[in-house]
C-alpha positions in Angstrom: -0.9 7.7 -10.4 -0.1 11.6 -11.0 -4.1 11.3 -12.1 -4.7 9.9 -8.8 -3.3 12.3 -6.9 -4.2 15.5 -9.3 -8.1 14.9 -8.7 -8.3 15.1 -5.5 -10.3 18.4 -3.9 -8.8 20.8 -1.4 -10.9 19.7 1.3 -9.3 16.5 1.6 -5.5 17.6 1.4 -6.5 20.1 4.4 -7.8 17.2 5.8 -5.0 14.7 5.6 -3.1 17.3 6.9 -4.1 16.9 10.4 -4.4 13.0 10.0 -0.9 13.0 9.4 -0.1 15.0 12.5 -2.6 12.7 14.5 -1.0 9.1 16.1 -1.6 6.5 13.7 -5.0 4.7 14.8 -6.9 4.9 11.3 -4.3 2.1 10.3 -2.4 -0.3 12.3 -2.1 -4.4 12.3 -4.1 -7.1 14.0 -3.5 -10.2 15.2 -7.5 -11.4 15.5 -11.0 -10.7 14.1 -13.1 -8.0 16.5 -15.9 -9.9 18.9 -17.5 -6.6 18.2 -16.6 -3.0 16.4 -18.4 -0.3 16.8 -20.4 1.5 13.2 -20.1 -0.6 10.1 -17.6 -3.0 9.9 -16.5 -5.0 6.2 -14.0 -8.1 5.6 -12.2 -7.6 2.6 -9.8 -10.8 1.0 -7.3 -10.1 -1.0 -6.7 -13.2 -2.2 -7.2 -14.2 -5.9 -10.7 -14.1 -6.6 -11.6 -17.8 -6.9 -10.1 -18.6 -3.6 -12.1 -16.2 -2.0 -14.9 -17.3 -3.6 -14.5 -20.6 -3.1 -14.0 -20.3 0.8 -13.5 -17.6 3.3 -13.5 -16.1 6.3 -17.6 -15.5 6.6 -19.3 -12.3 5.3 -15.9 -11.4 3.7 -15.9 -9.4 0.4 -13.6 -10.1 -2.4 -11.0 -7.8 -3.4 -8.4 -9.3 -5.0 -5.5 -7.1 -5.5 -5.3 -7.4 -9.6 -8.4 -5.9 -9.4 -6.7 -2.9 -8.4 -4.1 -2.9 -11.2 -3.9 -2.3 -14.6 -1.7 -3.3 -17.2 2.1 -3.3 -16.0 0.8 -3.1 -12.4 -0.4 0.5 -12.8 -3.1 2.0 -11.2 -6.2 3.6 -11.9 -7.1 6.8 -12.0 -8.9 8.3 -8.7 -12.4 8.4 -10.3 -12.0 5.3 -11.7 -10.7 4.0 -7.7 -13.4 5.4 -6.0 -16.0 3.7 -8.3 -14.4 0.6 -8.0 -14.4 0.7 -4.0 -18.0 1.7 -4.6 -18.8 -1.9 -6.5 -17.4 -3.5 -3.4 -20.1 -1.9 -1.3 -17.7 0.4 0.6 -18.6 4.0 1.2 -15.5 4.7 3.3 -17.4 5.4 6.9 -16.7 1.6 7.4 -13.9 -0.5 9.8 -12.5 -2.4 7.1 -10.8 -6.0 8.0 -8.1 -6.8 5.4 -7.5 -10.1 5.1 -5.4 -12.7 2.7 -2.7 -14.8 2.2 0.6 -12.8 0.6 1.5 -10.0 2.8 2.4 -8.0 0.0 -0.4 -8.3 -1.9 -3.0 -8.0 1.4 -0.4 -4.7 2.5 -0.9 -3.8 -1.0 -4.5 -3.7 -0.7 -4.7 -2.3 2.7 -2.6 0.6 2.3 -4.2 1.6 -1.1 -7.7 1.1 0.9 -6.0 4.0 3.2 -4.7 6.4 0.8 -8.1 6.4 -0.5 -9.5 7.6 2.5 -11.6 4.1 4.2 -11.6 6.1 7.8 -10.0 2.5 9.2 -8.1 0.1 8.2 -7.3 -2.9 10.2 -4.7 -5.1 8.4 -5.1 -9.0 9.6 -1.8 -10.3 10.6 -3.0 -14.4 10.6 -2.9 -15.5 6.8 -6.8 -16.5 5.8 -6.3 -20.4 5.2 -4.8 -20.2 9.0 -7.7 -18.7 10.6 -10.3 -21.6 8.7 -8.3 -24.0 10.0 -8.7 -22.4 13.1 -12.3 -22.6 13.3 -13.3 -18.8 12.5 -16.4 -18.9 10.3 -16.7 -20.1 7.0 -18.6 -18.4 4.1 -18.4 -17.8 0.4 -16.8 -14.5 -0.9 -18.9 -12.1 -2.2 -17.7 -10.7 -5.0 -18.2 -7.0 -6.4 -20.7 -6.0 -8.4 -20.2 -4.3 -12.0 -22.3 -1.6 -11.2 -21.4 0.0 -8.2 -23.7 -0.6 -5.4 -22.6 2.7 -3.3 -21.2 5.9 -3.4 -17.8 5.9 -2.2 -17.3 8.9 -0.2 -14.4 9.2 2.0 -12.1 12.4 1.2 -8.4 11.0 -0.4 -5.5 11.2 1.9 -3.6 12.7 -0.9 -1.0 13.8 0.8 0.5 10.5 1.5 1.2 10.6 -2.3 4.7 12.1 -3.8 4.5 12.8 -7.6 7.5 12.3 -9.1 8.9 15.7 -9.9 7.8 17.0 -6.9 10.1 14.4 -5.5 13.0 15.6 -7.5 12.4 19.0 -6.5 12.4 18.3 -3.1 16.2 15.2 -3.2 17.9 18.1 -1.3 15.4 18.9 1.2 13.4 15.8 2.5 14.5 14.8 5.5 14.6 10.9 5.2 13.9 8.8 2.1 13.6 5.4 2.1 14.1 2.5 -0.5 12.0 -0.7 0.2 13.8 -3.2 -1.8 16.5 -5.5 -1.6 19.5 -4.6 -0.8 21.5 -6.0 -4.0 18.4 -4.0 -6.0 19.6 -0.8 -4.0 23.1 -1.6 -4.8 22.3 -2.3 -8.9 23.2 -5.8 -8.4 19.9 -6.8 -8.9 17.7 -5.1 -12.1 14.8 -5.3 -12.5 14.2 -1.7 -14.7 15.7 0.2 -17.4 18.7 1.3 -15.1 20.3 -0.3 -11.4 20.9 2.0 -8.7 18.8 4.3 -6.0 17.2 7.5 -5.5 19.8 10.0 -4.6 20.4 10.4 -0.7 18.1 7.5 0.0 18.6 4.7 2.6 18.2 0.8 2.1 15.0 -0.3 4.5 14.0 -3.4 3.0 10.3 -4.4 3.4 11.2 -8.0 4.4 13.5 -6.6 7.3 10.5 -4.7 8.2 7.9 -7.6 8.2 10.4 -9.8 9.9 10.4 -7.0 12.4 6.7 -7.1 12.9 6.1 -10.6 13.2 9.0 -10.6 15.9 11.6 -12.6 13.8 14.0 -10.1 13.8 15.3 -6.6 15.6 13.3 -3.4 15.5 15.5 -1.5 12.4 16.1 1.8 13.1 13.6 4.2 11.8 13.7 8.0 11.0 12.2 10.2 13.8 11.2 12.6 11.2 8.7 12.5 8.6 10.0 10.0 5.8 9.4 9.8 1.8 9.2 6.0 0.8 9.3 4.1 -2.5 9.8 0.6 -3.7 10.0 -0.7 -7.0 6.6 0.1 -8.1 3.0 0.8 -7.1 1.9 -2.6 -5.8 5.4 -2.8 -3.9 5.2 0.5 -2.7 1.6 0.3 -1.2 2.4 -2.4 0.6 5.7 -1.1 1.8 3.6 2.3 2.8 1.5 -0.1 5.1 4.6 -2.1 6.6 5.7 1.5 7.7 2.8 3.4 8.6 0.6 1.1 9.8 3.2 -1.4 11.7 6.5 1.1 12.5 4.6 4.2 13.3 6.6 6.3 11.0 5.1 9.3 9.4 5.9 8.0 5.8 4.7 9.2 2.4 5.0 7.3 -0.5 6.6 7.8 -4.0 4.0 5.3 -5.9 5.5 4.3 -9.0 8.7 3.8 -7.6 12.2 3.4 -9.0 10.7 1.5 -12.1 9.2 5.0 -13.2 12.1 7.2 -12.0 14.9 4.6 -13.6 13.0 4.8 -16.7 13.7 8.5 -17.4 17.6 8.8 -17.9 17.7 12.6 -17.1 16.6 11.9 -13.8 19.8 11.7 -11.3 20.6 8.4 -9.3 23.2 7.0 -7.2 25.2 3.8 -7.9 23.5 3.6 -11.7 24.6 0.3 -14.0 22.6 -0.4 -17.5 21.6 -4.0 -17.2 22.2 -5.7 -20.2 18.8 -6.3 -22.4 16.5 -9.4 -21.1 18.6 -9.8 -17.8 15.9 -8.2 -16.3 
């Protein structure tokens, strides 16, 4: 992720700048496909790729979110992102439709689709195998190319993106910082890394407390007023977590990508309420 981040021009960290002062209307949840959009509009599904294929919501495009990932759910490098956007026909001008059936993984893929600068991104709230039963239209999923068929252009939102040792330069100062998973994770009783525990100073905000929020299940939480730094447990958690918070609470979040599984990992880093997990409890 520090690559993704690190190879990004000037112009679009000027420019990120005064989306992030802006009210959030780039990004945002919605309950039901547009009758009509204005410019280009794409469906994405971020479901695995043969259930997309097989049967989606029509015109959609096929982007599953392993596609996005590497080995040990790490991400590309921003060249390598912007030419795999590119072989799923987006140039980044577009209104893109994210559709699919986990919310973390179509979050995942929605907010990752943001950071990389698509100029909107409308997250479907409806999972995809509702809205067929429905009677929205059915097609095949088109799936991307090898080559790439465009020339993604969009400038990165870079920064959205916290790398880590600016992070620990900065445990003192920042104003709010939030940790998206569970509560017994927060509180080490849970591991899942090389060490239990939190980020010094941070707060328990679970995502599922957040999405229960969203789909009206449960109370608004309270959220910071100021500008937040987020994290979960790693990239693919943390995008999506970066979605529930931007795009459904409103808050003025940026996001520590790889998370407490890259910051637990190095044991000179500090943390609160550490415990070594025993080897293969994990």
């Amino acid at each position: 992720m520090r690559a993704l981040a690190a190879a990004v021009p000037l112009a679009a960290a000027l420019l990120a700048a005064s989306v992030q002062s802006a009210p959030v209307r780039d990004f945002e949840y919605v309950r039901a496909l547009p009758s009509q959009a204005g410019g280009a509009l794409a469906i994405v599904d971020a479901r695995p790729l043969e259930q997309c294929r097989a049967r989606t919501l029509a015109g959609a495009r096929c982007l599953p979110a392993d596609e996005l990932l590497g080995p040990q759910r790490r991400l590309p490098s921003a060249r390598d992102l912007l030419w795999l956007l590119g072989t799923a026909g987006l140039a980044g001008h577009e209104t893109v439709i994210v559709a699919g059936q986990d919310p973390v993984a179509r979050d995942f893929v929605a907010g990752l689709l943001h950071v990389a600068g698509q100029r909107r991104v409308q997250i479907l709230v409806e999972p995809v195998a509702r809205l067929l039963a429905a009677g929205a239209a059915v097609g095949a999923g088109r799936q991307r190319g090898f080559v790439r068929e465009t020339v993604f252009e969009a400038p990165m939102r870079d920064r959205l993106l916290v790398l880590r040792d600016e992070l620990r330069g900065e445990l003192r100062s920042a104003p709010a910082l939030l940790d998206g998973r569970s509560d017994a994770e927060y509180w080490g009783e849970r591991a899942r890394a090389a060490r239990t525990g939190h980020l010094p100073g941070a707060a328990s905000l679970p995502a599922p407390q957040l999405r229960a929020a969203l789909d009206g299940a449960a109370p608004r939480p309270v959220l910071p007023g100021a500008p937040a730094i987020a994290y979960a447990h790693d990239a693919y958690e943390g995008f999506a977590y970066l979605s529930l918070l931007v795009a459904g609470h409103q808050v003025a979040a940026r996001l520590y990508a790889e998370g407490w599984a890259e910051w637990a990992a190095d044991g000179a880093l500090p943390a609160d309420a550490v415990g070594y997990p025993e080897r293969g409890a994990r």
